[in-house]
ROLO-391615 format. One record per residue: residue in one letter; x, y, z of N, C-alpha, C in turn. Coordinates in steps of 0.001 Angstrom, whole numbers, always signed. Each point is the difference from the previous one (the first is absolute). Layout:
N
ATOM, kolke, n_px, n_py, n_pz, ca_px, ca_py, ca_pz, c_px, c_py, c_pz
ATOM, A, X, Y, Z, X, Y, Z, X, Y, Z
...
***
This chain:
330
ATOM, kolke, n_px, n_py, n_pz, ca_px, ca_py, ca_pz, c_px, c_py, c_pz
ATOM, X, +11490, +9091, +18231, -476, -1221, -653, -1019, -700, +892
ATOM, X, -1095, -256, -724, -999, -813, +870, +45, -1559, +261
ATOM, X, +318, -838, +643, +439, -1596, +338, -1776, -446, -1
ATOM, X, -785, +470, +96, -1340, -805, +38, -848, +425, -848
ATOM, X, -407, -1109, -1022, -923, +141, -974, -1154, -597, +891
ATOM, X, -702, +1005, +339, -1331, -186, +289, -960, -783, -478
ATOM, X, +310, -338, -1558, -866, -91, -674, -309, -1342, +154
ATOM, X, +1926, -613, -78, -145, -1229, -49, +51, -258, +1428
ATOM, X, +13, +473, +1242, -633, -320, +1541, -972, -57, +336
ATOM, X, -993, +214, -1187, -1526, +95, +350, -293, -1579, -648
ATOM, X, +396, +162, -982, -151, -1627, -498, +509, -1524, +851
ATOM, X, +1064, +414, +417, +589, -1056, +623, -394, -244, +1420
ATOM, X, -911, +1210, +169, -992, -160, +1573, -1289, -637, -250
ATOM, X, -578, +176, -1150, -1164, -498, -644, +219, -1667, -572
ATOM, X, +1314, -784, -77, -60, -877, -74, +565, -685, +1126
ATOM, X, +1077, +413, +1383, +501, -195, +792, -1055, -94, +1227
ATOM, X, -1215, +107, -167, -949, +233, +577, -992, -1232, +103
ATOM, X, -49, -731, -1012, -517, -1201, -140, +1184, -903, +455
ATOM, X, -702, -995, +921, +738, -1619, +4, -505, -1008, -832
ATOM, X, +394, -92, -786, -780, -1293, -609, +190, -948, +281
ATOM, X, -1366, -1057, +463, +30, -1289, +835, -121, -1153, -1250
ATOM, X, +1118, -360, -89, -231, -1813, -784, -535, -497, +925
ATOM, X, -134, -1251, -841, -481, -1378, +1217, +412, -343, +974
ATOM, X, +1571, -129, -140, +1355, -289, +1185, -232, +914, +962
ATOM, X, -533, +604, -121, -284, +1076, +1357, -1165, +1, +900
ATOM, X, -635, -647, -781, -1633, -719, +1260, +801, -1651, +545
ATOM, X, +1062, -607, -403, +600, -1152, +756, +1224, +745, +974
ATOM, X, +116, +1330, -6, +1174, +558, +1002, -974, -72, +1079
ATOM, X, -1082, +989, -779, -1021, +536, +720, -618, -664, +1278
ATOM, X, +27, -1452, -586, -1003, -1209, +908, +633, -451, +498
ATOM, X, +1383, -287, -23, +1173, -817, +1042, -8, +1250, +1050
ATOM, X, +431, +1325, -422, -50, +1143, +1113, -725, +225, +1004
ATOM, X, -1508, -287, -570, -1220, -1, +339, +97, -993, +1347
ATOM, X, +154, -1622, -345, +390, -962, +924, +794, +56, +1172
ATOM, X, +1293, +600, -443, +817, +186, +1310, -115, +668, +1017
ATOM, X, -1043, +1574, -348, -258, +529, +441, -1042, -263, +651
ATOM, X, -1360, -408, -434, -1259, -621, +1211, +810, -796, +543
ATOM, X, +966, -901, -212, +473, -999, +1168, +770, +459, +1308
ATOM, X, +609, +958, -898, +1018, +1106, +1375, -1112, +750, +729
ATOM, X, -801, +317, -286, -773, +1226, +641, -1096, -1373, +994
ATOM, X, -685, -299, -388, -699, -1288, +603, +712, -720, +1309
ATOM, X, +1012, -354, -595, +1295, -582, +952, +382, +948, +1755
ATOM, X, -64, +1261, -1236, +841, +955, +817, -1770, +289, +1322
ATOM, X, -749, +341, -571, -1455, +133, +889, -164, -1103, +1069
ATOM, X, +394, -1079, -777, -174, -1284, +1480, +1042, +105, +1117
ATOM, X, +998, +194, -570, +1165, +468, +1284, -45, +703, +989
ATOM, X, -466, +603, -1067, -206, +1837, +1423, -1360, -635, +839
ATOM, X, -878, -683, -581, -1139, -613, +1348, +567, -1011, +334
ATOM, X, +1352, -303, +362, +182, -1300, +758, +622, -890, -367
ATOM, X, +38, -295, -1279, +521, -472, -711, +1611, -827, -222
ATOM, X, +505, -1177, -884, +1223, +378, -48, +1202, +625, -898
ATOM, X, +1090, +353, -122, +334, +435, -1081, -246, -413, -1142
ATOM, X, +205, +486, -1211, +187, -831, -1129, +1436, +783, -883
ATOM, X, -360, -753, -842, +1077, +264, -1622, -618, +403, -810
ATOM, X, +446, +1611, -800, -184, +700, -1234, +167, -844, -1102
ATOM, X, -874, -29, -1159, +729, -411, -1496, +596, +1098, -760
ATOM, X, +898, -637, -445, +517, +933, -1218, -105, -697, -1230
ATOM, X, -90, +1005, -983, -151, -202, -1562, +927, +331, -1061
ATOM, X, +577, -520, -498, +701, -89, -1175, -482, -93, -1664
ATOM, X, +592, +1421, -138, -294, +380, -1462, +1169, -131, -855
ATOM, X, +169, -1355, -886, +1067, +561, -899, -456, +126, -1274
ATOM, X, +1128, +293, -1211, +128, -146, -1254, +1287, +979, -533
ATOM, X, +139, +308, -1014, +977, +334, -1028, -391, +1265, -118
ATOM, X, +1862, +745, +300, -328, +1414, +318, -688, +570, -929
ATOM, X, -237, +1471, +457, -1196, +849, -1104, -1483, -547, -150
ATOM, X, -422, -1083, +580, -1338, -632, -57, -1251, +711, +746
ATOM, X, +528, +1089, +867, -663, +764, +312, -654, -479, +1593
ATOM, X, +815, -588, +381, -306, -699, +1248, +151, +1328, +1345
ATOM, X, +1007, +832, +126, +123, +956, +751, -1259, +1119, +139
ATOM, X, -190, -55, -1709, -1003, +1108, -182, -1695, -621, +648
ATOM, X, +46, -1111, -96, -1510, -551, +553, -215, +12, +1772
ATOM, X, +1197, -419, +512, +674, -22, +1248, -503, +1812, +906
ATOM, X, +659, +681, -993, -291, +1467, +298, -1237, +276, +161
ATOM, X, -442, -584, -1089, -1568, +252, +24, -773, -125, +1461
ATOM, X, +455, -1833, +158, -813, -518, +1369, +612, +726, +790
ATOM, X, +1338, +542, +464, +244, +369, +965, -1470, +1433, +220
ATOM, X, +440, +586, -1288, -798, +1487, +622, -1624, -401, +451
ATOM, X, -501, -1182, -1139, -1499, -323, +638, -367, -524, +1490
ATOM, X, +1397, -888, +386, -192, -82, +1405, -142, +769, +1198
ATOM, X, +1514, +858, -341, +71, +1432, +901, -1398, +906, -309
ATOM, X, -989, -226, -1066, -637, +1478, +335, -1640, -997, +186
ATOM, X, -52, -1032, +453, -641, -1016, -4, -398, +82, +1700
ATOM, X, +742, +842, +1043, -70, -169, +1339, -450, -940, +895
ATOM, X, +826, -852, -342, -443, -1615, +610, +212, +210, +1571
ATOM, X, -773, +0, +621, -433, -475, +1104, +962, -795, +388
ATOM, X, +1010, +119, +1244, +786, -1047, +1209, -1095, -13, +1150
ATOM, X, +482, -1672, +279, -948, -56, +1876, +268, +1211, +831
ATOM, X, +1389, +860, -890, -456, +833, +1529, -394, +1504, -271
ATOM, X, -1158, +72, -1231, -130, +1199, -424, +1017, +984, -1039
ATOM, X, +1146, -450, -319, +823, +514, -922, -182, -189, -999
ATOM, X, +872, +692, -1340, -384, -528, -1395, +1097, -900, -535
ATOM, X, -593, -739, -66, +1678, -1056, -920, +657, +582, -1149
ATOM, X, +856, -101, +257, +1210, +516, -1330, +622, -1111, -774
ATOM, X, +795, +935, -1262, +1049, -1416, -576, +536, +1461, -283
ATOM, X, +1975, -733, +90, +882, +683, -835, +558, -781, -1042
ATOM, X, +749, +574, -777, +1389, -541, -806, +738, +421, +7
ATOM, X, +1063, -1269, +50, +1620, +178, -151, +533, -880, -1360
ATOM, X, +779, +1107, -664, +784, -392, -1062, +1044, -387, +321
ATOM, X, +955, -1389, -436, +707, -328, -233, +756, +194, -1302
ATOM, X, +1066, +1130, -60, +874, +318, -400, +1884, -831, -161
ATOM, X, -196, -741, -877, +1291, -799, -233, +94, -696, +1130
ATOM, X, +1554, -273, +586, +29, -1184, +1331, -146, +422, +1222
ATOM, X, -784, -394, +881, -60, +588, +926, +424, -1104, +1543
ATOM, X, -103, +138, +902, +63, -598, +1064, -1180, -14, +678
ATOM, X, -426, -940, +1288, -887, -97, +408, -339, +1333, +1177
ATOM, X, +1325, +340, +486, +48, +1409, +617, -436, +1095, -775
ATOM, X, +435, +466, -616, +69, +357, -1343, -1375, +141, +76
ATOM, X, -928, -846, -239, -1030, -226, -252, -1022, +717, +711
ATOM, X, +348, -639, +1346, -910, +935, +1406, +294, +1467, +32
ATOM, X, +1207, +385, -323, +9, +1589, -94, -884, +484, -804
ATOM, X, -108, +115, -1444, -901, -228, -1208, -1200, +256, +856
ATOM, X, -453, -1550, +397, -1373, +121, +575, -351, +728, +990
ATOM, X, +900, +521, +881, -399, +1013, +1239, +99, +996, -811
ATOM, X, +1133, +798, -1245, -364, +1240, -518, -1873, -33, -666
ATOM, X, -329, -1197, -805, -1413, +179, -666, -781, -189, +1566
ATOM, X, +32, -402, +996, -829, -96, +1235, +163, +1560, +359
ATOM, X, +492, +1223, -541, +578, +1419, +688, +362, -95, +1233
ATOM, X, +863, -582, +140, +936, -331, +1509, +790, +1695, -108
ATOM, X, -737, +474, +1573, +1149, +1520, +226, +1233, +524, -79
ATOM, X, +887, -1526, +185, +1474, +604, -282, +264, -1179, -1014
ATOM, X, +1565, +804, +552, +441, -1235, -1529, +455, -1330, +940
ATOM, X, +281, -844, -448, +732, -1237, +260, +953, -156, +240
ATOM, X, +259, -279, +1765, +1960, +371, +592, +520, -1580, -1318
ATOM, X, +1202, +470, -48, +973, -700, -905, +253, -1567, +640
ATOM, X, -203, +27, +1375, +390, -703, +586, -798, -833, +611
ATOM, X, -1201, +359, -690, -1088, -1048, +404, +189, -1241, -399
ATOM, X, -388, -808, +365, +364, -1205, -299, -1835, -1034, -757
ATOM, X, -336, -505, -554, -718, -423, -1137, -1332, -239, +1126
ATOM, X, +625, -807, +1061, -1330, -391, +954, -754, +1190, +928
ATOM, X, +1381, +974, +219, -1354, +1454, +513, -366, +303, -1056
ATOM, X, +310, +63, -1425, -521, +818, -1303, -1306, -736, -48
ATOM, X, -361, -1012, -291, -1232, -620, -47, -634, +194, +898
ATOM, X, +554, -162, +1685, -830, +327, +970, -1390, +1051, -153
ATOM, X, +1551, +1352, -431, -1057, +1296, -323, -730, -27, -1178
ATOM, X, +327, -1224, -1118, -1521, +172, -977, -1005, -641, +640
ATOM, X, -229, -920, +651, -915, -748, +832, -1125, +1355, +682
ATOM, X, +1139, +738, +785, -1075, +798, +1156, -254, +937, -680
ATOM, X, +495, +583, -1225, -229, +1481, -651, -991, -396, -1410
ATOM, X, +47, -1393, -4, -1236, -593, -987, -1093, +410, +1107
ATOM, X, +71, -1034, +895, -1359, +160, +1137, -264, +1473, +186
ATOM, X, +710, +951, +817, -214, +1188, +246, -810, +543, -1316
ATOM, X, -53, -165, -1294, -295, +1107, -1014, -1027, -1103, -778
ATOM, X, -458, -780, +447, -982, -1368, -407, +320, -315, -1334
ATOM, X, +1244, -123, -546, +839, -699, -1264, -705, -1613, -225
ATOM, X, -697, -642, -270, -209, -891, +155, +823, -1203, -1431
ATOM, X, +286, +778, -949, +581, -536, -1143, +994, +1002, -256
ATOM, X, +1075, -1152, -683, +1499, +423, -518, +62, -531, -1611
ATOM, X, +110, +792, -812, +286, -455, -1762, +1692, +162, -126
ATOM, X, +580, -1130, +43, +1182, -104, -215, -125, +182, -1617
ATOM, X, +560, +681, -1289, +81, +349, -1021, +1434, -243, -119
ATOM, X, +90, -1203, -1133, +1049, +14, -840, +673, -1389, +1047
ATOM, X, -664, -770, +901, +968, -724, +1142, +827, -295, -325
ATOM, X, -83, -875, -1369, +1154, -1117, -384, +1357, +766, +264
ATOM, X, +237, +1139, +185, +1114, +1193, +247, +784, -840, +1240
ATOM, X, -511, -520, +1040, +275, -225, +1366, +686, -1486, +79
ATOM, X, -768, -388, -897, +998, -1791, +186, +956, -96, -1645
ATOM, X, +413, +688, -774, +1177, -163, -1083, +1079, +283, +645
ATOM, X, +1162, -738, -254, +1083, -464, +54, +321, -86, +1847
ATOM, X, -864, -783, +617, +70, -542, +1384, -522, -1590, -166
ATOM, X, +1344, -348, +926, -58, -1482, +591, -1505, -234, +196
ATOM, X, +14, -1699, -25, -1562, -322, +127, -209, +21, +1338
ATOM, X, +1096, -21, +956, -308, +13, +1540, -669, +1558, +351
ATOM, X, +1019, +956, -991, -416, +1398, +501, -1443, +138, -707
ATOM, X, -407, -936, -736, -1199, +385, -950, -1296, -509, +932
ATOM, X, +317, -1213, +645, -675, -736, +1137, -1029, +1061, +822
ATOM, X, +1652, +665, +689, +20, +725, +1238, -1387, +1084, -346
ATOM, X, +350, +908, -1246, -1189, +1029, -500, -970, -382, +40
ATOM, X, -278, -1013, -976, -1240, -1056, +396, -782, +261, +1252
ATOM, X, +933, -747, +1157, -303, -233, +764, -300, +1429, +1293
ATOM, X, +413, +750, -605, -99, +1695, +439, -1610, +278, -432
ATOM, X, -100, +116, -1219, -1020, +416, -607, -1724, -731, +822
ATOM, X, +610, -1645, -53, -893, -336, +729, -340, +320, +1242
ATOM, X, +971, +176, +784, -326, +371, +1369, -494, +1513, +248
ATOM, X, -218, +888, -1506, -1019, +1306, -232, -1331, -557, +125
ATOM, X, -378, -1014, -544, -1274, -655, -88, -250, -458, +1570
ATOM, X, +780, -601, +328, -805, -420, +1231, +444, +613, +2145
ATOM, X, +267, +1466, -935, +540, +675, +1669, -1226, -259, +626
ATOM, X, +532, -353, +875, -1535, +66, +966, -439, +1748, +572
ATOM, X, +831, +261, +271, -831, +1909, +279, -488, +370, -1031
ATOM, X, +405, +219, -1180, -591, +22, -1381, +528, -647, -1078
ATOM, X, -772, -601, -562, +402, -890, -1243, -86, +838, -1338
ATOM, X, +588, +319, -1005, -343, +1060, -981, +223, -1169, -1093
ATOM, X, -1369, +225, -1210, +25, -480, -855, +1166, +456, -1174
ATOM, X, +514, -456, -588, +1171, +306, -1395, -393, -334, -1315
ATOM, X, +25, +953, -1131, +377, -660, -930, +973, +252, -683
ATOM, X, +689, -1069, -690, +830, -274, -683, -85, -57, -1425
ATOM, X, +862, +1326, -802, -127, -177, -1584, +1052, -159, -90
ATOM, X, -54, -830, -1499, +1357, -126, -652, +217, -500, -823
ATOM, X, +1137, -703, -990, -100, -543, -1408, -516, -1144, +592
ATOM, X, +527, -807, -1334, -955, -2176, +267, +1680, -226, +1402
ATOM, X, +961, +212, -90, +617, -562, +1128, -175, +336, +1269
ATOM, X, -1173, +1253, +259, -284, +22, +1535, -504, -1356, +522
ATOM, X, -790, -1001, -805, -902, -666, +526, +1358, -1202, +659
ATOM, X, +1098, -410, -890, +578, -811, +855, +314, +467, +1138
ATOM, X, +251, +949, +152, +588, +367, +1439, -847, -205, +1113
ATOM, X, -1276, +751, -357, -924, +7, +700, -954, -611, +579
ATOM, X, -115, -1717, -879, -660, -1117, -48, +692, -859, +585
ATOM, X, +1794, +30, +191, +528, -790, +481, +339, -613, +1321
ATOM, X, -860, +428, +878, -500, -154, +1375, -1170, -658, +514
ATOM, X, -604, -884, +414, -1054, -623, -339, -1089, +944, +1044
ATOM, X, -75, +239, +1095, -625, +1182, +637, -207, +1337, -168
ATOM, X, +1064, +662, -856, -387, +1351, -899, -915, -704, -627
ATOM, X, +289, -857, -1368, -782, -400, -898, -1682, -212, -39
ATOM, X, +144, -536, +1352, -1611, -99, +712, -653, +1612, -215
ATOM, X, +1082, +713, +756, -826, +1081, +475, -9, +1202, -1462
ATOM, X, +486, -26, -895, +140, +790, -1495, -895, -511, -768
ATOM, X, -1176, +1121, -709, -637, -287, -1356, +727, +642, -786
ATOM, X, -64, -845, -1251, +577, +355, -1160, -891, +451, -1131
ATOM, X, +389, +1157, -702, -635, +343, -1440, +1479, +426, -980
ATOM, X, -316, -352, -1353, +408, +208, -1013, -375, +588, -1086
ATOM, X, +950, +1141, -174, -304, +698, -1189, +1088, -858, -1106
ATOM, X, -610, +20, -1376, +553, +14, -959, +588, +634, -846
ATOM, X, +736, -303, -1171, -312, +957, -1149, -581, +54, -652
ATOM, X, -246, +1114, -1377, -915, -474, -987, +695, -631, -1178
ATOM, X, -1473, -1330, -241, +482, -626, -930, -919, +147, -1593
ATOM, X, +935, +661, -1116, -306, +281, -1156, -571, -1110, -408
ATOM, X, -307, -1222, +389, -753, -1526, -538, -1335, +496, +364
ATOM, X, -155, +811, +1121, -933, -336, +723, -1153, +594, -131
ATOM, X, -1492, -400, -654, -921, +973, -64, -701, +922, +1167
ATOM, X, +156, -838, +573, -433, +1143, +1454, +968, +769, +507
ATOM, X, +969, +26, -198, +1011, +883, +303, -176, +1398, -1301
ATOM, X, +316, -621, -1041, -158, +1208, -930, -1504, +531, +281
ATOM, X, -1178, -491, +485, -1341, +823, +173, +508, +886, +1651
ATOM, X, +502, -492, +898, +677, +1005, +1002, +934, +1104, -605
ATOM, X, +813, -408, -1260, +819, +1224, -468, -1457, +1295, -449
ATOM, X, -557, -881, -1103, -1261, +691, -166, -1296, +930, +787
ATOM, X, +494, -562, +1585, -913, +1031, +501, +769, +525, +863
ATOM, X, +1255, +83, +78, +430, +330, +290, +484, +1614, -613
ATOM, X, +208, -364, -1245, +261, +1197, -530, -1417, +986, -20
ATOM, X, -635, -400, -662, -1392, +359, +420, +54, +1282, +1195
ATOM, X, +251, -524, +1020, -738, +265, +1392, +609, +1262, +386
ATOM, X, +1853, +168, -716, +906, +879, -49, -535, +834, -1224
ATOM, X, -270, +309, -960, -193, +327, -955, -1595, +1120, +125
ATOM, X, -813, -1257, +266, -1505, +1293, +644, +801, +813, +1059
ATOM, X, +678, -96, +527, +407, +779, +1607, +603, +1524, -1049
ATOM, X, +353, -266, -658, +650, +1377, -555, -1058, +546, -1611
ATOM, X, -759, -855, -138, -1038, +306, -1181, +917, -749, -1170
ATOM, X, +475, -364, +302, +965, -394, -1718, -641, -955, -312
ATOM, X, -321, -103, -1756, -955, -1249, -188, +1778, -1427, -386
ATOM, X, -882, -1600, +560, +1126, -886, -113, -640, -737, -1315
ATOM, X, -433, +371, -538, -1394, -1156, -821, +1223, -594, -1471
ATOM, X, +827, +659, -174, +512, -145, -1008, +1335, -934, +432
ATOM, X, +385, +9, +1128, +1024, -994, +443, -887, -1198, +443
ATOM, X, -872, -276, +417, -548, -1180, +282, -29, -1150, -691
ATOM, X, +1492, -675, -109, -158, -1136, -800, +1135, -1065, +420
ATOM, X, +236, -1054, +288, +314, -1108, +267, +1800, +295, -319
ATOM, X, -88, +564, -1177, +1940, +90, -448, +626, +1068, +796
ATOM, X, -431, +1091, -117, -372, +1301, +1037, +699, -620, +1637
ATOM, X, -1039, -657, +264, +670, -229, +1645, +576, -1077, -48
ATOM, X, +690, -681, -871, +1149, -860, +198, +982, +694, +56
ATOM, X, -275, +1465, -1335, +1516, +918, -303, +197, +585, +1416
ATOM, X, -1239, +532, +632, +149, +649, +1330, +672, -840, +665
ATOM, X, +33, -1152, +736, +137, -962, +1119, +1662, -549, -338
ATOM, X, -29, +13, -1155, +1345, -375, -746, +873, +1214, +583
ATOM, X, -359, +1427, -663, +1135, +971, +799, -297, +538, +1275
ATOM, X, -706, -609, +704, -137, +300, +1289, +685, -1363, +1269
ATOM, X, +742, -1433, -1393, -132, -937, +604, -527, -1324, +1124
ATOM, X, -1554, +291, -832, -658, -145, +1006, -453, -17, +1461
ATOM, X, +457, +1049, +265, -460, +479, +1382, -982, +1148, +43
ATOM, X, -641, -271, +1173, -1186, +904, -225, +510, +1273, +360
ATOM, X, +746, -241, +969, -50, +1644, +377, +632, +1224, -1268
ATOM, X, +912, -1075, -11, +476, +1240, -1868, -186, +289, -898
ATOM, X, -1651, -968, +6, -1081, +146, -999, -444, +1359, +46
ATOM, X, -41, +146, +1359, -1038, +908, +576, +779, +1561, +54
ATOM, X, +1443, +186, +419, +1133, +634, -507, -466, +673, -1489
ATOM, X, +25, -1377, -906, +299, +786, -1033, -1368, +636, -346
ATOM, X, -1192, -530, +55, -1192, +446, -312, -317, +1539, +328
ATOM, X, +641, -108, +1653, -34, +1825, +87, +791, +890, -1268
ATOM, X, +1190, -482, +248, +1023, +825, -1195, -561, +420, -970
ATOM, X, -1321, -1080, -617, -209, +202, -1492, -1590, +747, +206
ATOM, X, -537, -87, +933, -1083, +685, +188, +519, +1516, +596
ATOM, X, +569, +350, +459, +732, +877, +610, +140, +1447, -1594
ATOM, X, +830, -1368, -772, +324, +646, -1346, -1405, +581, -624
ATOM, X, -790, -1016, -522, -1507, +10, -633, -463, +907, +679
ATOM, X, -246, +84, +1250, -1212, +1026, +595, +1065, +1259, +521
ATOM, X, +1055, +86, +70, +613, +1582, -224, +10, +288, -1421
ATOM, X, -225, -627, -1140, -52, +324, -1087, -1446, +940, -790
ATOM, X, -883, -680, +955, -1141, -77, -122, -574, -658, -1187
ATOM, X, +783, -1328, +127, -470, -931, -1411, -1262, -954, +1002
ATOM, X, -803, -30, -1169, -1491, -696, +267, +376, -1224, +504
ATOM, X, +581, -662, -707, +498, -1533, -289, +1621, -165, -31
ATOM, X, +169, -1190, +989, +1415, -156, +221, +404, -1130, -1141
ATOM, X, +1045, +101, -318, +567, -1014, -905, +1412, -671, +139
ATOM, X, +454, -868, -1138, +1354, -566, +360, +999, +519, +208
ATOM, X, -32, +1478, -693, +1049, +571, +181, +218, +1196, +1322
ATOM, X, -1249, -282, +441, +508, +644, +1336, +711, -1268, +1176
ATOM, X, -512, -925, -209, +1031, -1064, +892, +1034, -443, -604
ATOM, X, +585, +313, -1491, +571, -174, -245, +1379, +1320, +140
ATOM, X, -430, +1084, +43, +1098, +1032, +717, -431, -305, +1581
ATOM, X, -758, -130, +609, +473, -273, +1740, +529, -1232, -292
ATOM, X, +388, -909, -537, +657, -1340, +411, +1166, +823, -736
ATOM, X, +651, +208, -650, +1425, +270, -698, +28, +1547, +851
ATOM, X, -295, +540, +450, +412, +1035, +1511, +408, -497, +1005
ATOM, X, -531, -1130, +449, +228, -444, +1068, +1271, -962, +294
ATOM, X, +78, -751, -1566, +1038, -701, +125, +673, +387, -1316
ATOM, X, +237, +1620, -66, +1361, +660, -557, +336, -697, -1297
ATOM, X, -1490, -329, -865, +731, -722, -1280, -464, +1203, -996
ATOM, X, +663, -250, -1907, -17, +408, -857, -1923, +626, +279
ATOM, X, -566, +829, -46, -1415, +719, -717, -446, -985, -977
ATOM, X, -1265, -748, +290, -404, -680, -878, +245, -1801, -333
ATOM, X, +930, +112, +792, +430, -1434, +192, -50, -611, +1371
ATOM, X, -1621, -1216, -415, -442, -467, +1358, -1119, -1008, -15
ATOM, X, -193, -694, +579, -817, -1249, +131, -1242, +570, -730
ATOM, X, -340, +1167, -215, -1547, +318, -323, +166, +927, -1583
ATOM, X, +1401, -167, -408, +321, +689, -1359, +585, -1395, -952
ATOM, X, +6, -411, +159, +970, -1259, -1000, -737, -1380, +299
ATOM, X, -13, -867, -1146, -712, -1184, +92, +1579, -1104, +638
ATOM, X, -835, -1474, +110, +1350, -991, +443, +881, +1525, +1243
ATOM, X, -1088, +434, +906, +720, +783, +949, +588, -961, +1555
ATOM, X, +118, -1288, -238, +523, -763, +784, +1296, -921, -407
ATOM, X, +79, +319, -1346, +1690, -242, -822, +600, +1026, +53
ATOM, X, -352, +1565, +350, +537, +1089, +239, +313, +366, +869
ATOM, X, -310, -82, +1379, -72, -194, +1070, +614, -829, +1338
ATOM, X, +546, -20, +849, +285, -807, +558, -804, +558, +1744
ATOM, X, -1326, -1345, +589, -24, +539, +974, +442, +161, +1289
ATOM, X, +1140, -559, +52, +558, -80, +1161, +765, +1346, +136
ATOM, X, +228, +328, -1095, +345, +1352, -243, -563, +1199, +260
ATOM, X, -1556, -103, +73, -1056, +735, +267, +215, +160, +727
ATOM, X, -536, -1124, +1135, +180, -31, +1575, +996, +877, +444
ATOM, X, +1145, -858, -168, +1190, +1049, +735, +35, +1498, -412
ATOM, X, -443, +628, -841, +13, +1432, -551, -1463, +311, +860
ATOM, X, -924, -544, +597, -1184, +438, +791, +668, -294, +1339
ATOM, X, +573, -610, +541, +717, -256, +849, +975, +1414, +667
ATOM, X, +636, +208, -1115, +1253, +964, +375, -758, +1019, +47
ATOM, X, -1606, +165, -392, -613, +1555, -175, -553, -232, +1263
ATOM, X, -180, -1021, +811, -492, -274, +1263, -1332, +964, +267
ATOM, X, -982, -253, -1265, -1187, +132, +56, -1172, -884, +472
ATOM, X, -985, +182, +566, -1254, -910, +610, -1114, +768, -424
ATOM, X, -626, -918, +718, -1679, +554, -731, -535, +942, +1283
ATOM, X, -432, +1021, -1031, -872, +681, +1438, -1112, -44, +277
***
């Protein structure tokens, strides 16, 4: 038995291949942009003489599936292949670390010395202040200059506000080591920002951007659904000309619950379908079998087959059934 349809791996490379940049992504873009001439600038006066300074970090939130990880990825790889210049002839790096359910602040530094490729593993018995020690010198050693904490809010749920303080107050003192200061950012839903704002000296030193969702009121949002689909659609030849209409990407945004990234999810599914079909033109009923595939309903019954498809429907229901498929945008 053959496990790989080629056919449809050629397609899903032909659209997995494009990033598509909204707007929200030239304001990641320009806060990134900032922290970074300031660190690098900063970092050049030191090394002639200079005195230390403090890294910024940036904070990205919004509402999962918004596609915030996937833009993140993006900058990471443009930075790394970007060979930024250190005062001392090296190339600056960034990693990421995912935060996976609850973690500890130890916990944490292990994590970050495995994404730093630390040679061994982590004695058991280390204790939290050599664990950081060695992200400090094994950042410096390998010119790490940025850390993407992904998913943070993981690190301060269900801890005391003293223990919530303390992280805080950890995190900050990443920003301002004096041997090396490493810039961070921080993603996460809308409750990262209390945590993270609630310090008045982090707060200084964190820019903030916000992603949204999409809103079906909104005309510029539905013209982003619109070129959006678009942009996916030429990538595989499929013509979109016949979905281009205002009810169309409410039905989309509706079973995707307005989030972008599962917009973008489902759009492959149904282009995937159309152009392994070798249909000219994609239609409702190809997003209408990838949305009832995906979330295991009756054939034919779905936000893009039935009118009053929001008395039929429940979306919180959506969500959690995109949720449990623990799909993102690629």
């Amino acid at each position: 038995m053959k496990f790989v349809d080629d056919e449809r791996a050629a397609i899903l490379r032909r659209l997995a291949s494009v990033h598509y940049e909204f707007p929200r992504t030239r304001r990641l873009e320009r806060a990134f942009t900032n922290i970074v001439t300031d660190y690098l600038t900063r970092a050049n006066i030191r090394d002639q003489g200079g005195r230390r300074f403090e890294a910024f970090a940036l904070l990205l939130i919004g509402p999962s599936r918004v596609g915030k990880t996937a833009d993140l990825e993006q900058l990471s790889r443009e930075f790394n292949s970007a060979q930024i210049a250190l005062p001392d002839g090296r190339t600056a790096k960034m990693i990421r670390v995912t935060l996976n359910g609850l973690v500890t602040w130890k916990m944490l530094g292990s994590s970050t010395l495995i994404e730093l490729g630390f040679p061994i593993k982590v004695p058991q018995n280390a204790n939290q202040d050599v664990i950081w020690n060695l992200v400090a010198k094994h950042a410096q050693e390998h010119g790490v200059v940025c850390i993407h904490y992904d998913e943070c809010q993981h690190i301060f749920k269900d801890k005391s506000a003293e223990a919530q303080n303390i992280l805080i107050d950890s995190f900050k003192s990443l920003l301002k080591k004096p041997s090396w200061p490493l810039m961070l950012i921080f993603s996460g839903v809308d409750e990262l920002r209390e945590f993270i704002m609630r310090e008045e000296q982090l707060r200084y030193l964190v820019k903030t951007v916000t992603y949204h969702e999409i809103d079906p009121s909104s005309e510029e949002d539905l013209l982003e659904l619109n070129r959006l689909c678009f942009a996916y659609a030429d990538r595989v030849e499929v013509d979109f000309t016949d979905l281009s209409n205002s009810d169309f990407f409410r039905r989309l945004a509706f079973a995707c619950s307005n989030r972008w990234g599962l917009v973008i999810n489902l759009i492959f599914d149904a282009l995937v379908e159309a152009a392994g079909a070798k249909e000219a033109s994609i239609t409702s009923a190809h997003f209408c079998r990838a949305f009832t595939e995906t979330q295991e309903l009756s054939p034919r019954m779905s936000p893009f087959s039935i009118n009053e498809y929001d008395k039929y429907f429940d979306g919180e229901a959506i969500l959690s059934a995109w949720l449990r498929k623990g799909k993102d945008a690629l």
